[in-house]
N, C-alpha and C positions, 0 to 999 in steps of 0.2 A: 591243410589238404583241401583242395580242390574238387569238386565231384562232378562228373555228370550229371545230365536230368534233363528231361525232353521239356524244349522250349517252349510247347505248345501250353503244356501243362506247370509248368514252375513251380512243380511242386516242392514243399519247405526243407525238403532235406538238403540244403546248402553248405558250404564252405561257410564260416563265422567270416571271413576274409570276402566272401563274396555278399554277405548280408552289408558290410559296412560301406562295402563300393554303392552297393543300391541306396542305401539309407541317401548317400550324396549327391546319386541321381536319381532321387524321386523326386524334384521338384518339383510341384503343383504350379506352373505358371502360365506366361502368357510367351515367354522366350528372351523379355527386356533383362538386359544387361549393367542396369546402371545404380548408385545408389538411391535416386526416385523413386525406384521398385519398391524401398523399406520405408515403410511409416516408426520412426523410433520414439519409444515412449517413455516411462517415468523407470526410471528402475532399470534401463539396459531390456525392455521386452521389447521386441522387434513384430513386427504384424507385414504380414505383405499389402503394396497398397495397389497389386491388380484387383482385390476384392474391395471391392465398393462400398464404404462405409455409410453411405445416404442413398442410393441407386436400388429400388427394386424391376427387376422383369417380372411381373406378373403371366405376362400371355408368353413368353416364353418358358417359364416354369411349367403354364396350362398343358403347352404344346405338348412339352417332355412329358408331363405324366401321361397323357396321353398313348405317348410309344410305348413307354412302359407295359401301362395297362395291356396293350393291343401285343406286346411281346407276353406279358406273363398267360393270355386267353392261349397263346400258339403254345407254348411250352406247356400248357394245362392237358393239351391235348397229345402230350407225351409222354403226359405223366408224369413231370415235373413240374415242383412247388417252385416259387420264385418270392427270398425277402429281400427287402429294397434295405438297405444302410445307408445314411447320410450322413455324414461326418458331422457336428456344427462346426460354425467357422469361430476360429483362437479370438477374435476381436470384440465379440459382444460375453464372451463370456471373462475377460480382464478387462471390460470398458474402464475402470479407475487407471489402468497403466495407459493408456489414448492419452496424446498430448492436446491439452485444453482446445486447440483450435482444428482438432480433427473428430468433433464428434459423432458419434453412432447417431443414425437418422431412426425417430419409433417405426419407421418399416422395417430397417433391418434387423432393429431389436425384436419385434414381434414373426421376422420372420419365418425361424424356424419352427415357432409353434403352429404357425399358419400351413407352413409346408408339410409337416406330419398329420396337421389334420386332412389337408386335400389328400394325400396320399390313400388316410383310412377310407377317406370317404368314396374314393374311386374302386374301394374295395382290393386296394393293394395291402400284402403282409407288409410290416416293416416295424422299427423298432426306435422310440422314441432316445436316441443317444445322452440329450442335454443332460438330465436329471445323472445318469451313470457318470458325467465328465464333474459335474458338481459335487458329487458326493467322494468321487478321488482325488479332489482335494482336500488333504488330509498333511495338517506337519511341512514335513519337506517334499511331501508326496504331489505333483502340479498334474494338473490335464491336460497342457501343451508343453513343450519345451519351451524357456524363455525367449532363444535369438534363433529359434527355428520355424519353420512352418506347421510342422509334426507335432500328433498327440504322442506322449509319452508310452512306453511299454507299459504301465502300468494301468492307463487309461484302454490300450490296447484289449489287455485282457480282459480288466471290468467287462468291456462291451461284449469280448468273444465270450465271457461267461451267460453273458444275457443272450445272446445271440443264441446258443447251444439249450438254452432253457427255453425259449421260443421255438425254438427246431424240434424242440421234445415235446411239447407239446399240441404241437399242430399237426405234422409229421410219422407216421411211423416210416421210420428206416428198415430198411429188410435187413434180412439176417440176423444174427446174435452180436451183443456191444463185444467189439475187442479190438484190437489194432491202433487203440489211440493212439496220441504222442505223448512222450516222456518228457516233461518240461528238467531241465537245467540249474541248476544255483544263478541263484541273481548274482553280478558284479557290477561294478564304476566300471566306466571312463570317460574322461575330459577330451572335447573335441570344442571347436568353433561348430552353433547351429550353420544349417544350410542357408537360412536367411544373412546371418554375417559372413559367410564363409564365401558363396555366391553371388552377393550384389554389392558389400560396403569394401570401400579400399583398405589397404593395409593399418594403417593407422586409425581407423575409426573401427576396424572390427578388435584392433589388440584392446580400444577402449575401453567395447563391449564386453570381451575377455569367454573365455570357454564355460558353456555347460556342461553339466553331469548326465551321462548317460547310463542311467540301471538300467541293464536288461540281463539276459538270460544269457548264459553259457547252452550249448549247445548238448545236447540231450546224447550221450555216446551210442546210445541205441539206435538213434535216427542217425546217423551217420552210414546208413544203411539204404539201398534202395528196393522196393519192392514194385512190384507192379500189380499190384490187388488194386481194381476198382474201385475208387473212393465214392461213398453215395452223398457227397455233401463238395461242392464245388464252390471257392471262392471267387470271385473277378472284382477287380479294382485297382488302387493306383497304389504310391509307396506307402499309404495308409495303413495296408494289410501285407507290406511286405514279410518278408521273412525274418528281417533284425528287430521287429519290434513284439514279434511276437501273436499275433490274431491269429494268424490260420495254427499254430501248435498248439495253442489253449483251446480254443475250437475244439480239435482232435480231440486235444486231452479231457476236456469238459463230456464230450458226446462219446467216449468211448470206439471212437471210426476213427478210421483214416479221413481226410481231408484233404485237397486237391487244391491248389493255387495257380491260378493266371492274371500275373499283376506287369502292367508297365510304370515308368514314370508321369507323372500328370502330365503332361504336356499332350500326350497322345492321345487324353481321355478317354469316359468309361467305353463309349461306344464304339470305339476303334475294338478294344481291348475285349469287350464281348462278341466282338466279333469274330477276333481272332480264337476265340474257344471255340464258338459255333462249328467254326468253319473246320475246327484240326478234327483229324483221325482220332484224335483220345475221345471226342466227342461224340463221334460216326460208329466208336465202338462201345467205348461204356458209358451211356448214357445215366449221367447221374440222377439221383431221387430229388435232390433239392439245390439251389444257384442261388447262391448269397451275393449280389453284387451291388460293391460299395461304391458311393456320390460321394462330394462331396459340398456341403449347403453351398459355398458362395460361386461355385458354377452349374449348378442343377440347372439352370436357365439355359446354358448354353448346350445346343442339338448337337446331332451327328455333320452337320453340315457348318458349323461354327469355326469358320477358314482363318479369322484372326485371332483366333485363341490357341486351338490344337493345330498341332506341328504337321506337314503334309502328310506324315502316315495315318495320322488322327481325322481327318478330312473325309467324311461319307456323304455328299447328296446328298438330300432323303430320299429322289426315285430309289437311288442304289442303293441306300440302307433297307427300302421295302424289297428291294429284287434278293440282296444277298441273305435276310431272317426271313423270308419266305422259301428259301431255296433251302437253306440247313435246317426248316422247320415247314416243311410242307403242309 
């Protein structure tokens, strides 16, 4: 069954059928079509290779935090919190699956540590992810899918639980805890990753051969739609979609409703925040707090970043200042 749900807000109450269409187009890319796109490594783990394995942007990472900062000052003045999430990237954290002659550069090993701390130090909230993706490797239990781009639902929640423990305690939310989400029984199923599935030919992906995908059956209580004001707003790519799980743990973790505005990467975050900004769900319930997720190996790249995000994703920065100055006066 199919449902309704205003576009603006995307919120989680979706079709299981419309979760698995997005999981295969959230592609976090650049738009390349070809099998150069996949870095292939020891073991059938597949890495995308538009992230830069030796490359850092320094003054364009500056830049961005920068907007940030100057966007969370405008939303402080509305009363709303703002934490920043950044994905890490799948490749320094399997560096042993890297094939010998593709090595991780010590920039981009130290990256992410480097980028959480400019973060604090700019005096942005936000939440240190590596340490949570490390500790859910457990067994059979991984923190990315092997031939996918994507962190596992499992990794998902970790983080939405850390997420929601941060939100508690920074945060008070109004009102009384109620209205969470209902999380689901875990199942399988076998699919080709988006990385094989999308850039390698037929025969090199059968090679690869299909992973397992545990996630959640869908919660038959949420199969419902309400329109109560969520005080906790997500924005981000297919990272925090609906199939993997973030924004329903979230809920379910905080006892609220939770609100989701997510595109495929290609559009990135800033397109995608914009488009919250800008809708009527925002003009009328302004949320307490806006969790929106990055992801480390393009936090470099701006609103104005023409060869990466797809022309909807495309903002100048005049017009990035014209249109958050306007939905936040």
């Amino acid at each position: 069954m199919t449902l309704s749900f205003k576009p603006e807000r995307s919120i989680y109450r979706l079709s299981i059928r419309t979760m698995i269409a997005g999981l295969l187009l959230g592609l976090s890319g650049t738009g390349v079509q070809a099998a150069s796109a996949v870095i292939t490594g020891n073991g059938g783990w597949l890495f995308p290779a538009w992230e830069s394995l030796s490359k850092v942007d320094n003054p364009g990472t500056a830049r961005n935090i920068a907007l940030v900062k100057q966007l969370q000052q405008q939303l402080a003045r509305e009363h709303i919190g703002l934490v920043v999430l950044v994905v890490p990237m799948k490749a320094p954290l399997y560096a042993r699956r890297l094939p010998a002659d593709q090595p991780l550069s010590p920039a981009v090993v130290q990256r992410y540590e480097q980028l959480q701390s400019d973060l604090t130090q700019a005096g942005l909230t936000t939440l240190n992810i590596k340490p949570i993706l490390q500790r859910t490797e457990q067994g059979q239990q991984t923190a990315f899918y092997r031939a996918d781009y994507h962190w596992t639902a499992w990794s998902a929640e970790n983080t939405a639980d850390a997420t929601a423990q941060l939100i508690s305690g920074r945060y008070r939310l109004p009102g009384e805890p109620g209205g969470g989400a209902a999380l689901g029984q875990w199942f399988d199923r076998r699919a080709f990753g988006d990385l094989a599935s999308n850039f390698l030919p037929a025969i090199k992906r059968k090679a690869i051969g299909r992973d397992i995908y545990t996630v959640r059956h869908q919660a038959e209580k949420d199969l419902l739609i309400d329109d109560a004001p969520a005080p906790v707003q997500v924005i981000g790519n297919s990272f925090v979609q609906p199939y993997l799980g973030f924004t329903q743990k979230l809920s379910n973790a905080l006892d609220r409703p939770v609100a989701l505005t997510w595109n495929p990467g290609d559009v990135g975050p800033w397109a995608t925040l914009l488009q919250y900004l800008e809708s009527a769900d925002f003009v009328q319930h302004k949320p307490h707090v806006i969790v929106w997720q990055f992801n480390e190996g393009q936090f470099h790249l701006g609103p104005d970043a023409a060869a990466n995000w797809n022309a909807k994703g495309v903002t100048p920065l005049s017009q990035w200042h014209q249109r958050i100055n306007k939905a936040l006066p």
